[in-house]
N, C-alpha and C positions, 0 to 999 in steps of 0.2 A: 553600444553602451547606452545611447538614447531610446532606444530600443525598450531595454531590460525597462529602463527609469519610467519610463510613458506607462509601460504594462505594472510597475509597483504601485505607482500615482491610481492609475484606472483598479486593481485590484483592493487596494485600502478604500479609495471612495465606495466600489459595488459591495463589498462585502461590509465595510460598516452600516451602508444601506441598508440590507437586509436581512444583519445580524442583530441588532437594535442596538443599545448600552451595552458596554463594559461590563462583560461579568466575571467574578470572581473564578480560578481554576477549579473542578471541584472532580476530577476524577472520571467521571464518567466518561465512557466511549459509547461508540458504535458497535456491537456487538463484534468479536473476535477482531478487532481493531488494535485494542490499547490506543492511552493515549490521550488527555482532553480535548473537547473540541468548542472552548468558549469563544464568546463575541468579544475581541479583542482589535485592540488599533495593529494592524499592518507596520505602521510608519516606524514603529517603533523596534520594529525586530529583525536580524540579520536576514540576509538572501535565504537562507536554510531555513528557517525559523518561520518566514514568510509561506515558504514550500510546504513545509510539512502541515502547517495549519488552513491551505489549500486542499491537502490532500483528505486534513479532517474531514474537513468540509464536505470533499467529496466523498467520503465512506461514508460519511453520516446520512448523506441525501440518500446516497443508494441504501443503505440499510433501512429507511423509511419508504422505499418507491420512489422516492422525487424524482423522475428524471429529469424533470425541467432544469432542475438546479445542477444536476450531474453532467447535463450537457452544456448547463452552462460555464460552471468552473471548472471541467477537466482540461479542457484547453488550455486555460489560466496557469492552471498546477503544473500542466507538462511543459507549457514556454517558460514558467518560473525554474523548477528545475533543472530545467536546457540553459539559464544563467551559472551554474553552479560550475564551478571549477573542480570536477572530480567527483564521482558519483559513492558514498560507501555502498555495504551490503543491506543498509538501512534505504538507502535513499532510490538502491536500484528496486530492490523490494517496493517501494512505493508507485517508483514511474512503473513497476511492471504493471500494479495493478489500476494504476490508472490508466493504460496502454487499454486495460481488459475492461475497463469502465468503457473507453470510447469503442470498443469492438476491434481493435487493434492488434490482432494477436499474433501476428508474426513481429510487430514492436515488444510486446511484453514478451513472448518467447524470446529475443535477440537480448532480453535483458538478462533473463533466468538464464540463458547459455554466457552471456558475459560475464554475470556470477557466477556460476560455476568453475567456468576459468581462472580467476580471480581469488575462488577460495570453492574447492572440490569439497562437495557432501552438504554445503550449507543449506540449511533448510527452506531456507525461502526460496531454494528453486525448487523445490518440489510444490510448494504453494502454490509459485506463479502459476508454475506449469500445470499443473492441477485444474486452478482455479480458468487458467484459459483451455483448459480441455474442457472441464465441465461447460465453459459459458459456451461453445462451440460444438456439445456433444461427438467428444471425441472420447469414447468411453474405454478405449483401447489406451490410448495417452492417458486419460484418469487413473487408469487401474497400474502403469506403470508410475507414476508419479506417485501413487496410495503405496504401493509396494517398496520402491525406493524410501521414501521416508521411512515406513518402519523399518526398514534395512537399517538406518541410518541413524537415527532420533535420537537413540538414548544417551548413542555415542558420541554424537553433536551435540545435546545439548549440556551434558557433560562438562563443555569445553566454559559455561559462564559466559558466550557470548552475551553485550550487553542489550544487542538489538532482539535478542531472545524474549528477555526479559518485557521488553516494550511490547512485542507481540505477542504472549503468551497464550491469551486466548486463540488466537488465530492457530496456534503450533498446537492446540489442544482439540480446537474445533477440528483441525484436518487430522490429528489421528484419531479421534473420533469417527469420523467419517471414514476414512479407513480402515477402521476396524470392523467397522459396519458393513462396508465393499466389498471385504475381504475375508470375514468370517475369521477376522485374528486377535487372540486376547491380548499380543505381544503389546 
C-alpha cells in the first residue's frame, strides 16, 4: 500500500510537470482513443480515474511519436492499474494496449484471452489482439482478429455496451481496417 501511494505522490508530481496548468475537459482524443486527455491534478481523483488518465497520456504520446513519453508513463499506467481491485472490460482493454505500447505482447494477449473468458465475443479482444498482431507483424493473427470481429460487430455492439461507446473510434477504425484487409463491405 506504500508502494501504490509513493508511485501516486511521483505520478501527480511528473505529470503535472509536464502537463502545465489545469485545463478545462474539452473532448478531444487521440485518434480512435475516445476519451479526454486534459492537464489535470492527479491528487484529486480515484485509483481508476488516476489509471485511465495515464493511459490518455499514453495513446496521446503514441499517436504523436513521442516515445520518449510513451516509455516514460506506460510503466506508471500499468503499476497504477496493477493497484486496482478487479479489472472491467474497459480497464483490461487498456492494460492490453498498454502491454502493446511497451512491446509486451504475450501480456496484452493474456488480457484479450482473460476477456474473452470473462465475457465471450467482446470486442476489444479482437482490437487487442489485432492491434498486437499488427505491432508484431503477425499478419495471419491480424487477419483472424479482422475476421472475427466482423463475425461478431454488429451483434456485439448491439448489446449498448458502455465501454463501446468510450471507444467508438477505435471499434470503427478497426472495421475499417478490416474491411480494407479483407475486401468486405459487411
Amino acid at each position: 500500500m506504500v508502494g501504490a501511494a509513493a508511485v501516486v505522490i511521483l505520478i501527480v508530481v511528473l505529470v503535472s510537470r509536464q502537463s502545465g496548468p489545469a485545463a478545462p475537459a474539452t473532448g478531444a482524443a487521440p485518434p480512435g482513443m475516445g476519451g479526454a486527455a486534459p492537464a489535470i491534478d492527479l491528487s484529486s481523483m480515484t485509483p481508476r480515474e488516476q489509471a485511465d488518465r495515464l493511459f490518455d497520456r499514453v495513446m496521446q504520446a503514441s499517436s504523436q511519436g513521442d516515445s520518449s513519453q510513451v516509455s516514460f508513463f506506460t510503466p506508471m499506467a500499468l503499476q497504477t492499474y496493477g493497484t486496482l481491485d478487479g479489472l472491467d472490460a474497459d480497464a483490461r482493454y487498456h492494460v492490453g494496449l498498454l502491454e502493446i505500447e511497451a512491446a509486451n505482447f504475450p501480456a496484452a494477449l493474456a488480457q484479450a484471452d482473460t476477456l474473452q473468458q470473462l465475457s465471450p465475443g467482446h470486442l476489444f479482444v479482437m482490437l487487442v489482439r489485432g492491434e498486437a498482431a499488427r505491432r508484431s507483424g503477425d499478419a495471419a493473427a491480424l487477419r483472424r482478429a479482422y475476421r472475427s470481429f466482423l463475425d461478431t460487430a454488429d451483434q456485439e455492439e448491439a448489446t449498448g455496451k458502455q465501454e463501446y461507446a468510450a471507444h467508438q473510434r477505435a471499434l470503427d477504425a478497426f472495421r475499417d481496417a478490416a474491411r480494407a484487409a479483407l475486401g468486405s463491405a459487411r
